[in-house]
C-alpha positions in Angstrom: 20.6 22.8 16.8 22.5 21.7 19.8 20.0 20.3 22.0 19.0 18.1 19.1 22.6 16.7 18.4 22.6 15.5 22.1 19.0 14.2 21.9 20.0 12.5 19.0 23.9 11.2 21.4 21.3 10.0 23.9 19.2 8.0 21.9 22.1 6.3 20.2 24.1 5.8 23.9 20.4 3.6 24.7 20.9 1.1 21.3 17.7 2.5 19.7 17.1 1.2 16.3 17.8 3.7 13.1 13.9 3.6 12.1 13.8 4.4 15.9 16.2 7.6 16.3 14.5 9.0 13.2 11.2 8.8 14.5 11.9 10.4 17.7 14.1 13.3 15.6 11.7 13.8 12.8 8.2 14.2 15.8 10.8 16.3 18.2 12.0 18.7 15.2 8.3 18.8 14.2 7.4 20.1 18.0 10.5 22.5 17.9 9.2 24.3 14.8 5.6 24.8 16.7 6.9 25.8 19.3 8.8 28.8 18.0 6.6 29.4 15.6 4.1 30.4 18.4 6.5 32.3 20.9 10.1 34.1 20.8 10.9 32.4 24.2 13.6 29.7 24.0 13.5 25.9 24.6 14.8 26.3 27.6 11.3 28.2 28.5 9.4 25.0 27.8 6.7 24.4 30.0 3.9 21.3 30.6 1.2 23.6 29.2 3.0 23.9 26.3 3.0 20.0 25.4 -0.8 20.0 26.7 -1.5 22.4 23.8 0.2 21.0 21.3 -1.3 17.8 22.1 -4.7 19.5 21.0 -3.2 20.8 18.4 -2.4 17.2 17.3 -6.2 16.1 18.0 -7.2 18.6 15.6 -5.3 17.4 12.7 -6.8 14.8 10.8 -3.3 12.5 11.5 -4.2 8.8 13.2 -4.2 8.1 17.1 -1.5 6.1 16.7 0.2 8.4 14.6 -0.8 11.2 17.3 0.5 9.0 20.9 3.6 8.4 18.8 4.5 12.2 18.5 3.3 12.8 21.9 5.8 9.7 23.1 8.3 11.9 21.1 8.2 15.2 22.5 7.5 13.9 26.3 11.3 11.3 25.9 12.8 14.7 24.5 11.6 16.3 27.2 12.7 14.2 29.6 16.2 14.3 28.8 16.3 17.8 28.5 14.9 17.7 31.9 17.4 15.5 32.8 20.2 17.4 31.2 19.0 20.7 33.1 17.4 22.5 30.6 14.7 22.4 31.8 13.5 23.0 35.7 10.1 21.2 36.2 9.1 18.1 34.6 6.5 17.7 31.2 4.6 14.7 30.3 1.5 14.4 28.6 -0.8 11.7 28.5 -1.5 9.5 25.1 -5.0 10.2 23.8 -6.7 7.7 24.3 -9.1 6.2 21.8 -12.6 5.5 22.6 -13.6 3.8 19.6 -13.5 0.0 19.0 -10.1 -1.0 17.9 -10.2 -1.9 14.2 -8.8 -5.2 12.2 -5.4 -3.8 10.7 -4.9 -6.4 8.3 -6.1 -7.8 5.1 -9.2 -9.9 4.5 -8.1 -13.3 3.7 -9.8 -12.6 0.0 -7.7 -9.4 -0.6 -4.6 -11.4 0.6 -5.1 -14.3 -1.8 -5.8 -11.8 -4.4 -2.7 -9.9 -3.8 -0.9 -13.6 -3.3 -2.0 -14.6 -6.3 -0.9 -11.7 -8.6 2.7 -11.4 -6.9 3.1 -15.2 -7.8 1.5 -15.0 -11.2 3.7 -12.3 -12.2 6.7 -15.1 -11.9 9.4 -12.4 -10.2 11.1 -14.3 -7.7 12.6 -11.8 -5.4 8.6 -10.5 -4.5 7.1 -13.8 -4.2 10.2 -14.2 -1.7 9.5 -11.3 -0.1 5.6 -12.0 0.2 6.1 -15.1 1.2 8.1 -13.9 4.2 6.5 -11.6 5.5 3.1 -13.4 5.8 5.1 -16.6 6.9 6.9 -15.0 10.0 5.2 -11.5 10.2 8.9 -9.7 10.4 8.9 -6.3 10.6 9.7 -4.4 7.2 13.2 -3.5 8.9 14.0 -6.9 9.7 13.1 -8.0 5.9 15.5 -5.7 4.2 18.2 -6.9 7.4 18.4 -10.7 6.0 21.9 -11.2 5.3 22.8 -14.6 3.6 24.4 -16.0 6.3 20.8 -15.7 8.4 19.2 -18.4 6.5 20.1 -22.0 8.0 18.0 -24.5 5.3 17.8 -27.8 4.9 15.3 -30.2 3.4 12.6 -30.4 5.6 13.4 -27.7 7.3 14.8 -24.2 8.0 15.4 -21.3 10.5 16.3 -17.5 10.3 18.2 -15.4 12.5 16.0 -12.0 13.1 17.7 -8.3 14.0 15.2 -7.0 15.8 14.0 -3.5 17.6 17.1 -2.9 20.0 19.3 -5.1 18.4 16.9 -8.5 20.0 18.0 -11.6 18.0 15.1 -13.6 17.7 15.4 -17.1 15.1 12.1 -18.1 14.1 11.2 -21.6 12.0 10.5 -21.1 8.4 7.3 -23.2 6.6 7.4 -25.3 3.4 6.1 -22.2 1.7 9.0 -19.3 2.8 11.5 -22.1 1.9 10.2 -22.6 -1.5 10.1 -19.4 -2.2 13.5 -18.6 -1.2 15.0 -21.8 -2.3 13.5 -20.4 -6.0 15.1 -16.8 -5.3 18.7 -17.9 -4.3 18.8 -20.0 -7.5 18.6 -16.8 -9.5 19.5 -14.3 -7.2 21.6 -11.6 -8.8 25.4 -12.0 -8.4 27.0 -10.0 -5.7 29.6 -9.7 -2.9 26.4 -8.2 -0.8 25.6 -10.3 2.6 22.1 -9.1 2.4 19.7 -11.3 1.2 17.5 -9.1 -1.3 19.5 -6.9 -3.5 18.8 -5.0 -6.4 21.2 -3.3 -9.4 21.7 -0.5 -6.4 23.2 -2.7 -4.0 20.7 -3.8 -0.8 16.8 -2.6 -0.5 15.8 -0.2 1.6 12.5 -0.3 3.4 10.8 2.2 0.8 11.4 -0.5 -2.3 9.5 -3.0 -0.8 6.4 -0.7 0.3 6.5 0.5 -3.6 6.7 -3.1 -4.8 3.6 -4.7 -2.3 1.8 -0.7 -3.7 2.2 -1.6 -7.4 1.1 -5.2 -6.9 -2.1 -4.2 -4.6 -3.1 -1.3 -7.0 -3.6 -4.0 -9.8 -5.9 -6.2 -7.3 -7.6 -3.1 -5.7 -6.1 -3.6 -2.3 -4.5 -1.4 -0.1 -1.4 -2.9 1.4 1.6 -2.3 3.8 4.3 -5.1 5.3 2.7 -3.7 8.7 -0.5 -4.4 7.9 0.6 -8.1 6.5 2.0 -8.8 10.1 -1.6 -7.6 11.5 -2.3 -10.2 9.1 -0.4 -12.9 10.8 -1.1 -12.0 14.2 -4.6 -12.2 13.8 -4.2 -15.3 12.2 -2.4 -16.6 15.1 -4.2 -15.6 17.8 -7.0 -17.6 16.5 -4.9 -21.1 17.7 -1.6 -20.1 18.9 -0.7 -18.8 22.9 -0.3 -14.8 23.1 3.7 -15.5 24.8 4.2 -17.4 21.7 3.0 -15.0 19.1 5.3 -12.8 20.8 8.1 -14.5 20.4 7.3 -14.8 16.9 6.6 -11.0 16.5 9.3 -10.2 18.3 6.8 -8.2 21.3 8.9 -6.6 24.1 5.6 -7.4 26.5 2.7 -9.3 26.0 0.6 -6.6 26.2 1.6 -5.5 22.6 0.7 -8.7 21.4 -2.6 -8.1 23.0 -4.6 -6.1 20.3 -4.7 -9.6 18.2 -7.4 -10.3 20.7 -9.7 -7.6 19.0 -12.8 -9.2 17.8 -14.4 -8.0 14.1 -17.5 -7.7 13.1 -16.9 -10.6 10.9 -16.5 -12.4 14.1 -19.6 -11.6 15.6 -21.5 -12.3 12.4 -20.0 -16.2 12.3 -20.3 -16.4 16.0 -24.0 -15.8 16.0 -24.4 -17.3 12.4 -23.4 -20.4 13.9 -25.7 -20.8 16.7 -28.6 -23.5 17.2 -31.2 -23.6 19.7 
C-alpha cells in the first residue's frame, strides 16, 4: 500500500518510538480494511463522516475506551497527513469518546502485589525477581525494561542510578532503592555469559517485551492475580501520588505533561471507605 509506506516515512522522520509506529500502522490498516470493506471508493474519497462512523462502529465493540481513543488518535494522525500530503481535500478529525464513568484504579491491590512478590521471590529465579523488582521500584515502561543495556546501570554501595530510553528517544536517569539494587546486584552475579549490552538476556539473545508479560502471566496465574508491567506502574503512581508532587512523579514516569500524570489523583472506593472510617465526632 503506498500511502501506508509514507505514513509509515512520516512517522519515522518525527522520532516516534517502534511500539509507537506499530500502533499507529496496525489501528490505521485496521481503518483501511473497514473502509473498503464498506465502499469501492478509494482513500482518496475519505470523508469526516466516514471517521464519525467508524467511531460508532468502535463504540459498539466491546474493545476499552482507552483502547477505542487510541484508534480514533490513529486514523485522525493518518488523516492528517494525508491531508497534508493532498490526498485528501477537506480536513477529518474526530473527537475521543469520552468516558462518563468514574475512572477506575489500574493497578494491583497491595495484597495481590505482595502475593505476586512473594511467589516471584520464593521461586529463587533471579532474572524475574530483577525484573519485578524494577518495575515496581521505578515504574518504567515495559519498553524501557527490555532497553537496559549494561552500561545503563551506574551502582555503587549505597547507591545507584539508571539511564532510561524513553518514548521519543527522552533520556530520563532515575535513582534506584536498596531493593532494585539487591536484586540486580543478585542477577549480574549469575547473569548468563554474553557479548549482549542489554541487561536481561535469555538463550535467544535479548527479551522482547512479550517474554516478560508471559513471565509476570505465569507467576500471577499461580497467585490468582491478573497482572501486566502497565498495570505495575499504575501501581507505582498511585503509590506516589499518595506523598510525592505530581511534576515529580512525572519525571519519574517519564510524563510528557502533567496532565498524564493526573489520573493518579483518582480516588477508590477503598479511599472513601478509610476516609470516612476514620472519622470522629
Amino acid at each position: 500500500m503506498p500511502y501506508l509506506q509514507g505514513f509509515e516515512a512520516h512517522l519515522r522522520s518525527k522520532d516516534r518510538s517502534e511500539n509507537t509506529i506499530s500502533c499507529y500502522l496496525r489501528d490505521t490498516i485496521a481503518f483501511i480494511a473497514w473502509y473498503r470493506d464498506k465502499t469501492d471508493y478509494g482513500l482518496d474519497k475519505l470523508i469526516e463522516l466516514d471517521g464519525v462512523e467508524y467511531k460508532k462502529i468502535l463504540q459498539r465493540s466491546d474493545q476499552a475506551i482507552l483502547t477505542i481513543n487510541r484508534k480514533i488518535a490513529s486514523m485522525n494522525v493518518f488523516c492528517r497527513w494525508m491531508l497534508k500530503q493532498g490526498y485528501i481535500k477537506e480536513e477529518i478529525h474526530v473527537e475521543a469518546v469520552r468516558n462518563k464513568d468514574v475512572r477506575q484504579y489500574r493497578g494491583l491491590e497491595d495484597t495481590d502485589l505482595w502475593k505476586l512478590r512473594n511467589e516471584i521471590h520464593r521461586h529463587g529465579n533471579r532474572m524475574h525477581i530483577c525484573m519485578i523488582e524494577l518495575l515496581i521500584g521505578t515504574g518504567i515502561r515495559v519498553s524501557e525494561l527490555v532497553g537496559i543495556r549494561l552500561k545503563d546501570i551506574d551502582m555503587s554501595e549505597r547507591k545507584g542510578l539508571l539511564r532510561i530510553l524513553g518514548k521519543g528517544n527522552a533520556q530520563r536517569t532515575l535513582p534506584i532503592n536498596k531493593d532494585v539494587r539487591k536484586a540486580l546486584t543478585r542477577y549480574l552475579e549469575n547473569r548468563l555469559k554474553s557479548e549482549s549490552e542489554y541487561l536481561f538476556i535469555g538463550q535467544r539473545g535479548a527479551f522482547e517485551r512479550n517474554a516478560v508479560n508471559l513471565i509476570l502471566n505465569k507467576y500471577g496465574d499461580r497467585v490468582n492475580v491478573k497482572v501486566t508491567p502497565h498495570m505495575l506502574r499504575h501501581t507505582l503512581g498511585y503509590r506516589l501520588v499518595k506523598t510525592t508532587p505530581l511534576t515529580t512523579i512525572q519525571q519519574i514516569l517519564g510524563h510528557d505533561h502533567v496532565s498524564t500524570t493526573n489520573i493518579y489523583t483518582l480516588t477508590t472506593e477503598k479511599d472513601m471507605e478509610m476516609a470516612l472510617a476514620n472519622i470522629e465526632w
